[in-house]
C-alpha positions in Angstrom: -7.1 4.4 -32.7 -4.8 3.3 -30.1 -3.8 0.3 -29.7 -5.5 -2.9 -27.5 -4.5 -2.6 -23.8 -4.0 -5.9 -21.7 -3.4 -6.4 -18.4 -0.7 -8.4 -16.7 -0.1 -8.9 -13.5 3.6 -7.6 -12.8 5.1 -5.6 -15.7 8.9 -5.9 -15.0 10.0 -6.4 -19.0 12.8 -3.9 -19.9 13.2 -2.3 -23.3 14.0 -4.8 -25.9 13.0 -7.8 -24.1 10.6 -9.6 -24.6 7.1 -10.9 -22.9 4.4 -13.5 -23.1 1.3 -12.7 -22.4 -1.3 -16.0 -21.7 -3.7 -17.4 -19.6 -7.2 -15.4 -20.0 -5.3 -12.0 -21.9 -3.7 -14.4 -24.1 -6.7 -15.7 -25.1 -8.4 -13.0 -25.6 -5.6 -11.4 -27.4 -5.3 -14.6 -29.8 -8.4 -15.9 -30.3 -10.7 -12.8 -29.6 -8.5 -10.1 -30.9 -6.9 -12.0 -33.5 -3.6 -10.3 -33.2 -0.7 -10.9 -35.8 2.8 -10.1 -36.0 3.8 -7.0 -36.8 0.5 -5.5 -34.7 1.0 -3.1 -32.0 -0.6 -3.5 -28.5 -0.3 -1.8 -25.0 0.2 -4.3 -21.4 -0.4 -2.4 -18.6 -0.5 -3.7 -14.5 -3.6 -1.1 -14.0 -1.9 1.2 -11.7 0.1 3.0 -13.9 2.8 1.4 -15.5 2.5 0.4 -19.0 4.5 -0.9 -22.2 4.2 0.0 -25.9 4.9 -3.3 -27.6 4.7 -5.1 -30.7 3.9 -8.6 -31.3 6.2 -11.2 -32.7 4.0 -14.3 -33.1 0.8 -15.7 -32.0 0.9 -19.1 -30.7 -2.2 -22.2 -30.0 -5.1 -20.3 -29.0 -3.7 -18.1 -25.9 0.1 -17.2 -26.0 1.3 -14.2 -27.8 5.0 -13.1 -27.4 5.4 -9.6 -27.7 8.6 -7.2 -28.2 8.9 -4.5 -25.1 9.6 -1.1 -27.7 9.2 1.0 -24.2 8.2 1.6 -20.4 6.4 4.1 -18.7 4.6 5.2 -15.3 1.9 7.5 -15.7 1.1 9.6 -13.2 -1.7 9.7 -10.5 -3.9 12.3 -12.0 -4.7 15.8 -10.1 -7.3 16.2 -8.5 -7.9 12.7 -7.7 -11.9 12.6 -8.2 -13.5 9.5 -6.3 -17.6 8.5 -6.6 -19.9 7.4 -3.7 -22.3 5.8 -5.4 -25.2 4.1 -3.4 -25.8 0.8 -4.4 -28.7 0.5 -7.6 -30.5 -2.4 -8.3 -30.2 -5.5 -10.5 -27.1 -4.5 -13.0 -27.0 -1.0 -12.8 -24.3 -0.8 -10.7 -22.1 -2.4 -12.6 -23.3 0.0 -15.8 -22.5 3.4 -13.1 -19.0 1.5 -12.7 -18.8 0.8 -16.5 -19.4 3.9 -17.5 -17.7 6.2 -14.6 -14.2 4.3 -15.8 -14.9 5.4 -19.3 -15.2 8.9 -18.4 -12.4 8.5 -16.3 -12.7 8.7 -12.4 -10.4 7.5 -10.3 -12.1 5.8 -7.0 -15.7 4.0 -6.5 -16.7 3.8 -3.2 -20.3 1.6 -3.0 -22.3 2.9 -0.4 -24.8 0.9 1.6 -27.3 3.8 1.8 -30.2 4.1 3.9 -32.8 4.1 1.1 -30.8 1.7 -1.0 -33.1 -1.4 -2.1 -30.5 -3.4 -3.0 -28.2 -4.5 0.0 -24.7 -6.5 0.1 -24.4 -8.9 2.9 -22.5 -11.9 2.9 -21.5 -14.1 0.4 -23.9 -12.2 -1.8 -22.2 -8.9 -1.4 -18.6 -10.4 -1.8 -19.7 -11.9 -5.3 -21.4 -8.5 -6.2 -18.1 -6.2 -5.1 -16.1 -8.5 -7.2 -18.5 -8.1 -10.5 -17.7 -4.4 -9.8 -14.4 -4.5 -9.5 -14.2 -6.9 -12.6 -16.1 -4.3 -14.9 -13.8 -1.6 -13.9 -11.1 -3.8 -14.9 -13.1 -4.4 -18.4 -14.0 -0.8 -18.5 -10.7 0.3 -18.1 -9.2 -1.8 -20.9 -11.9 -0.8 -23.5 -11.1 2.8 -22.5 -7.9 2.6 -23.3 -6.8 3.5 -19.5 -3.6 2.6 -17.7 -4.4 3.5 -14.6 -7.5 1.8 -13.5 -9.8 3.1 -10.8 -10.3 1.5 -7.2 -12.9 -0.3 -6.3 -13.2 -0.1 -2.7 -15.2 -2.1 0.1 -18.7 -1.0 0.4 -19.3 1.8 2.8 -21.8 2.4 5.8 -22.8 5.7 6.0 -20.8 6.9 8.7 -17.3 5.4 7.1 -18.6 7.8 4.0 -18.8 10.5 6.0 -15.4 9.7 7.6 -14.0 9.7 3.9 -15.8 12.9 2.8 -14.3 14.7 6.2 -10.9 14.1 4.4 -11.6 15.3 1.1 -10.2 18.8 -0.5 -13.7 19.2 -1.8 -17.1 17.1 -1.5 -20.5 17.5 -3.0 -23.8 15.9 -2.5 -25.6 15.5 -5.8 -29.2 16.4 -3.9 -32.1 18.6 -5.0 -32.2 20.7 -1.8 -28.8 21.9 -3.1 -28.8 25.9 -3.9 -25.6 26.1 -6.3 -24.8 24.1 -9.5 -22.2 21.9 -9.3 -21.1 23.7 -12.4 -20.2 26.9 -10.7 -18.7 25.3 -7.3 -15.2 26.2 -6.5 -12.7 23.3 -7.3 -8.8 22.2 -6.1 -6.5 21.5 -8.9 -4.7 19.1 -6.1 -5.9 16.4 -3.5 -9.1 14.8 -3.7 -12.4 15.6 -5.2 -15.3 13.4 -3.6 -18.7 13.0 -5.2 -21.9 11.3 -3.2 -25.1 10.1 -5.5 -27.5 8.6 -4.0 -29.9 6.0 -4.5 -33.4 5.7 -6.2 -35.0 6.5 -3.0 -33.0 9.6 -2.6 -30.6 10.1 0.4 -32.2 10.1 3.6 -32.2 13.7 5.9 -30.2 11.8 8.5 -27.5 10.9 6.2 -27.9 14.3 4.4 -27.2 16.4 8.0 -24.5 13.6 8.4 -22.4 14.4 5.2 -23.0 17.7 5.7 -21.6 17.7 9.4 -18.6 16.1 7.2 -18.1 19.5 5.0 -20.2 17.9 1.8 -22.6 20.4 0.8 -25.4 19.9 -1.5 -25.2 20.7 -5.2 -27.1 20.3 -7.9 -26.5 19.0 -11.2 -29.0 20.4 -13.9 -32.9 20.6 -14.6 -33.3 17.2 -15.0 -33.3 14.0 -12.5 -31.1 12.0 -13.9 -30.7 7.9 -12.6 -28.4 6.8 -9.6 -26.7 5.2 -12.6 -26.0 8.0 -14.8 -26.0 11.0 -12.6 -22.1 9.5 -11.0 -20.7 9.2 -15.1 -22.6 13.0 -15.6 -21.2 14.8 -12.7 -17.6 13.2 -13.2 -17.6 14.5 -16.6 -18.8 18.0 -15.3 -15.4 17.7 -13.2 -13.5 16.4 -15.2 -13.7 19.3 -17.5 -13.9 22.0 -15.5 -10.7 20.8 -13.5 -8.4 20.8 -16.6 -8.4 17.2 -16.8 -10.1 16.6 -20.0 -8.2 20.0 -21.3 
């Protein structure tokens, strides 16, 4: 297994130095993780950079001093592949978000769809962006990931649409669709977008909309799958059949 991955705010530590690493990743990394001298762990700033390091002592309950062994940028993967996903109810979207980090994607746009029962407004919809964009955070250090994805503002329809118009490639996961997403012609470079509806499906209106874009309808598989799941199924399906998982 690789090591634990912890994020820090600004990674600036040079080979041979060394870093302390408190607050709430301290913690966790003392009290939660239990790390020791001698152990190896990972600090990353979530868009790319990262450290291999080892620790030198565990102090109190949340300060571990590490040893910087090295420092890397990884690369912004190719294609980029980014997920509309209309907004589920009660916690679902943050298990879509959980799990679409997992497998790897790159953006989450949430979209205020038509159909959507659940609706973001206010003070309400700024609490439930930031529970999204905390679990990606999560998601991405369970995963191992360096580079986390971006969560971004929720969407109308017609600023999806605007975002799909700029895409190298952009599907519809709908059942009106004639061609498998499986056999669709893919970039190796730019960006990859992906729309999945809600529960209620998408509306015509937005359908002809995304359409007018240059998204065309595909479908998955057989089966309906969830708003939650069908985002983590289809990203997977990309994933591999763009090289990215080779």
């Amino acid at each position: 297994m690789t090591a634990p991955v912890f994020v820090v705010e600004r990674l600036d530590a040079a080979p041979g130095g060394r870093y302390v690493l408190d607050g709430p990743e301290g913690r966790h990394a003392v009290s939660v993780k239990r790390l020791r001298s001698g152990e190896d762990v990972v600090l990353t700033d979530g868009a790319g950079r990262w450290a291999d390091c080892v620790v030198l002592e565990a102090e109190g309950k949340d300060r571990l001093t590490v040893r910087v062994d090295s420092v890397a940028e990884e690369p912004a993967p190719r294609p980029r592949i980014t997920v509309v996903q209309a907004l589920p109810k009660g916690d679902r979207g943050e298990l879509a978000v959980e799990t679409m980090t997992e497998v790897g994607v790159d953006g989450i746009v949430p979209w205020s769809a038509s159909r959507c029962i659940t609706q973001w407004k206010g003070e309400r919809g700024l609490k439930a962006l930031g529970k999204w964009r905390a679990t990606a955070r999560e998601a991405g250090k369970q995963s191992r990931r360096v580079r986390f994805p971006e969560v971004a503002d929720a969407a109308t329809s017609k600023q999806v649409a605007a975002l799909l118009a700029k895409a190298d490639f952009a599907a519809v996961l709908h059942e009106s669709g004639t061609e498998p997403l499986a056999a669709a012609e893919l970039p190796t470079e730019g960006e990859i977008m992906l729309v999945v509806g809600p529960e209620g499906g998408v509306s015509p209106e937005e359908l002809a909309l995304f359409e007018e874009a240059g998204a065309r309808p595909y479908v998955l598989g057989p089966t309906v799958l969830r708003t939650s799941t069908a985002g983590t199924a289809a990203a997977a399906l990309l994933l591999g059949r763009t090289g990215r998982w080779g």
